[in-house]
Each structure stands twice: as structure tokens, then as C-alpha cells.
N, C-alpha and C positions, 0 to 999 in steps of 0.2 A: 381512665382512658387518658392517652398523652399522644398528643398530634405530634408524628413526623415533621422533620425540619421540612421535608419536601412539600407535605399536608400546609405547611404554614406561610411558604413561600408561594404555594396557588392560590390559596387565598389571600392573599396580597396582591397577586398577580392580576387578579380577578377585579380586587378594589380596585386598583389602580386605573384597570382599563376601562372600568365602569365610570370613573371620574372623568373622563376622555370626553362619554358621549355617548350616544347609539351608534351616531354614523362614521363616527373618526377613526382614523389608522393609527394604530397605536406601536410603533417599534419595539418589538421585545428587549434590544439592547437597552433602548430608555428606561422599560421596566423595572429592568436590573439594577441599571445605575438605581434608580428613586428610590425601589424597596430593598438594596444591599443583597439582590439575588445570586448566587454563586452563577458563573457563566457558566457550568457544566452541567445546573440543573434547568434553564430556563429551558434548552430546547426539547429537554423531555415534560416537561410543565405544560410548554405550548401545544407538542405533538400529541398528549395525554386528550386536553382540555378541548383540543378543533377534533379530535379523532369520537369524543362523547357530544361532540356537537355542541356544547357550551360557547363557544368562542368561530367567527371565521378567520384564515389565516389567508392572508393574500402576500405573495412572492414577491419579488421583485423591488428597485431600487426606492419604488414609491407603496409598498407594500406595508402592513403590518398585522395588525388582529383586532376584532373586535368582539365585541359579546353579540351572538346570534340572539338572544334575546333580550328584553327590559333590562335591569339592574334587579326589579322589582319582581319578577319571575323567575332569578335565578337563586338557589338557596345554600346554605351551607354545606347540607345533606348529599345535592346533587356532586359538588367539587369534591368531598372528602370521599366519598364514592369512588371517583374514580381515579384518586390517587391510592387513598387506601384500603379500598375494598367495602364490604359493608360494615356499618358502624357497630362495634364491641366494644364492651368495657373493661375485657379483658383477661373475663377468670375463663374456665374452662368447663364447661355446663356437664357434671358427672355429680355423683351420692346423690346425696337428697332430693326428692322429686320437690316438695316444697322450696328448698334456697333455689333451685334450676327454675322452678316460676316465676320465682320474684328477680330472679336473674334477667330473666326474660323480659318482665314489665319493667325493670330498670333498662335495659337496654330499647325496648320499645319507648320509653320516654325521651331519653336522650335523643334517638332517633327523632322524634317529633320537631323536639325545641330546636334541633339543626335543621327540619322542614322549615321550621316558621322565620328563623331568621337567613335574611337575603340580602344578596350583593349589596344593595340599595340600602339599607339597613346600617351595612360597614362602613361604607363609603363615605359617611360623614365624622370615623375616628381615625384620626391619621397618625399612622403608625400604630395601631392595636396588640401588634405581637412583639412588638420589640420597647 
């Protein structure tokens, strides 16, 4: 499995704003500049991320985003979700009924270990993907 640039830029996005606060506005431009976000990914990052309810986004000149929840309730599993769909590892689950199970319980573990680990979790390695 190999995280999309976009996959690795919301989660950054994520650390970031978790590092903020609960209750602070966080300007997505700032985002970008701190985590080296390309400007053409950030506003589908933020629309992805407030549209799954992870983040709220508030308008205007005093506006920014923040996580709708804890740091500590939000998890890997939930952001990579909904950049990149549900989490695979990538073969394509055909032949053998046996490798297609163990296919399965590998990709059900994976799954897990991205429940367990959370915003809150990240946000104390700075700069993790780069």
C-alpha cells in the first residue's frame, strides 16, 4: 500500500490543525505554507475533510478550520477514507480462495492499526512524511 501525495498532505493538514487547538481558526493558506501543501490541493483537502465532518470550516476574513472533534478521536483510518477511499493493500482479490483470505485478514489489520492510531498521536512528530 503507498499513500497518495494528496492521502499525505491531509494528513498533515490534520496534524497541523490539531496542533492549533480545539477551539482556534486555523487558515488553510497557513497550512500550506507550514506543511509545503501545493495551493491547488489544499481547497479540495479542506472541502473533502469539512464535507466528512472531520474538520469545521468557517468563511470569511476571520475565518479558518478546525477539527470537529478531539485530536484524540480522530484517526488515521477516518482521513485516508475519505481521501482515498477504503483502505487496500492493493492486489486484486481473484484465484485462490485461501491467498483471497489471508488477503482479507492483511488488509483487515492494516485497517485496524490506521483505527488505533490518531491525530493526537501525530501531532507530536513534526514533519513525519517528508
Amino acid at each position: 500500500m503507498q499513500l497518495t501525495k494528496k492521502a499525505e498532505y491531509a494528513i498533515s493538514a490534520m496534524v497541523d490543525i490539531a496542533k492549533h487547538g480545539d477551539d482556534t481558526l486555523v487558515s488553510s493558506k497557513d497550512i500550506a505554507e507550514r506543511q509545503n501543501i501545493p495551493p491547488k490541493f489544499i481547497p479540495q483537502i479542506i472541502h473533502a475533510l469539512s464535507k466528512a465532518k472531520l474538520i469545521n470550516s468557517v468563511r470569511g476574513a476571520k475565518g479558518g478550520v478546525k477539527l470537529m472533534d478531539k485530536a484524540n478521536n480522530v484517526n488515521l483510518k477516518q482521513i485516508l477514507e475519505v481521501i482515498e477511499g477504503p483502505v487496500r493493500i492493493g492486489f486484486k482479490k481473484k484465484g485462490d480462495p485461501k491467498f483471497t483470505e489471508e488477503l482479507s485478514k492483511l488488509e483487515e489489520g492494516v485497517a485496524k492499526l490506521f483505527e488505533k492510531l490518531t491525530i493526537s498521536d501525530l501531532a507530536g512528530v513534526k514533519k513525519w512524511f517528508r
